[in-house]
C-alpha distance (Angstrom), angle and dihedral (degrees) to the residues before:
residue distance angle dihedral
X1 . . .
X2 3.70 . .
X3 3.70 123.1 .
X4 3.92 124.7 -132.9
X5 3.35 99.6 -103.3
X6 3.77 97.7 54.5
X7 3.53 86.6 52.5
X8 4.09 98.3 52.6
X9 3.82 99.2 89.1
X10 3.99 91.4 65.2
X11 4.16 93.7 43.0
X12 3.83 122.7 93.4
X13 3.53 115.2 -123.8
X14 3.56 87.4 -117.4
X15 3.71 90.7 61.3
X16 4.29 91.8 45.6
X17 3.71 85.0 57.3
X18 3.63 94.1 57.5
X19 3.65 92.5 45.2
X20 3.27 98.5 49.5
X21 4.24 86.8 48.7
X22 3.56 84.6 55.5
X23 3.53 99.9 53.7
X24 4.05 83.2 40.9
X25 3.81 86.6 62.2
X26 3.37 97.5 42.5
X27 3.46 98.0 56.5
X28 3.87 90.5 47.8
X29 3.35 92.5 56.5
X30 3.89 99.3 44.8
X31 3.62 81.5 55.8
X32 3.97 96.0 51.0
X33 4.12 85.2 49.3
X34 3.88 88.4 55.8
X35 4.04 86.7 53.1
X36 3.52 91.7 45.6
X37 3.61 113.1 31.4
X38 4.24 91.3 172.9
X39 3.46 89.4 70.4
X40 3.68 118.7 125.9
X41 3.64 126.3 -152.8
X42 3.12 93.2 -116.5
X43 4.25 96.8 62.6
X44 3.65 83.9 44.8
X45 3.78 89.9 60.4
X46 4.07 84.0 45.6
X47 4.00 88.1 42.9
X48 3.89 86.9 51.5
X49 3.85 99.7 36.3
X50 4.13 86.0 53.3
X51 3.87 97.7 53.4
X52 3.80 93.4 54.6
X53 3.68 84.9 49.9
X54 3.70 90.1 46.3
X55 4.04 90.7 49.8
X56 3.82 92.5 44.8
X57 3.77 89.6 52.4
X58 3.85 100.4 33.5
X59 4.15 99.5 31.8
X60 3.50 100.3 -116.1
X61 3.64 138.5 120.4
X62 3.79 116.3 -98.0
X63 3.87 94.1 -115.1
X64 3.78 87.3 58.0
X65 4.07 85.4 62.8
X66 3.71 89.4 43.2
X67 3.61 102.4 45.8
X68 3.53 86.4 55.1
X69 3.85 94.9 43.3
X70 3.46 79.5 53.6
X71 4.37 104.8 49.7
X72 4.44 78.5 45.9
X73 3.08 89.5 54.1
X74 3.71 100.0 51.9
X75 3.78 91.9 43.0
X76 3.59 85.4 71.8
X77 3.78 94.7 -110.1
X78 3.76 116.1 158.5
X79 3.93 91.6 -142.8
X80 3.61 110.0 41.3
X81 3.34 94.6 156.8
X82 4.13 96.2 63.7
X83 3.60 87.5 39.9
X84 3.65 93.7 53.6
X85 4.00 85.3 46.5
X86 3.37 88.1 56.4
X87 3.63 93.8 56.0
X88 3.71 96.6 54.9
């Protein structure tokens, strides 16, 4: 299988950029599991599903959301996810 990088040259930049969101989000949230190891799959999916609603609404990337999500979260609040609305 081809890795990422081989396949660059033939991407538009426009396609990199989502990529390289994607991998952006992904690390956020593997990072957010490692906080919160009860996490289900399924609030993960709700955690993700809210911060492109939050970025719609507020005009900011997801990862902004999730990032803070994620600095709540390790503050030990209970809602992370208002707090990290808040900070938008």
């Amino acid at each position: 299988m081809p890795n990422f990088d081989d396949l660059k040259e033939y991407l538009t930049p426009e396609t990199e950029n989502a990529i390289s969101d994607l991998k952006e989000l992904n690390a956020i949230l593997t990072e957010i599991r490692k906080t919160d190891s009860s996490l289900s799959e399924s609030r993960l999916a709700q955690i993700v599903s809210g911060a492109f609603g939050a970025a719609g609404q507020y005009g900011r990337k997801a990862a902004d959301y999730l990032a803070a999500v994620q600095e709540a979260s390790r503050a030990g609040y209970e809602d992370a996810e208002g707090i990290a609305r808040l900070s938008l």
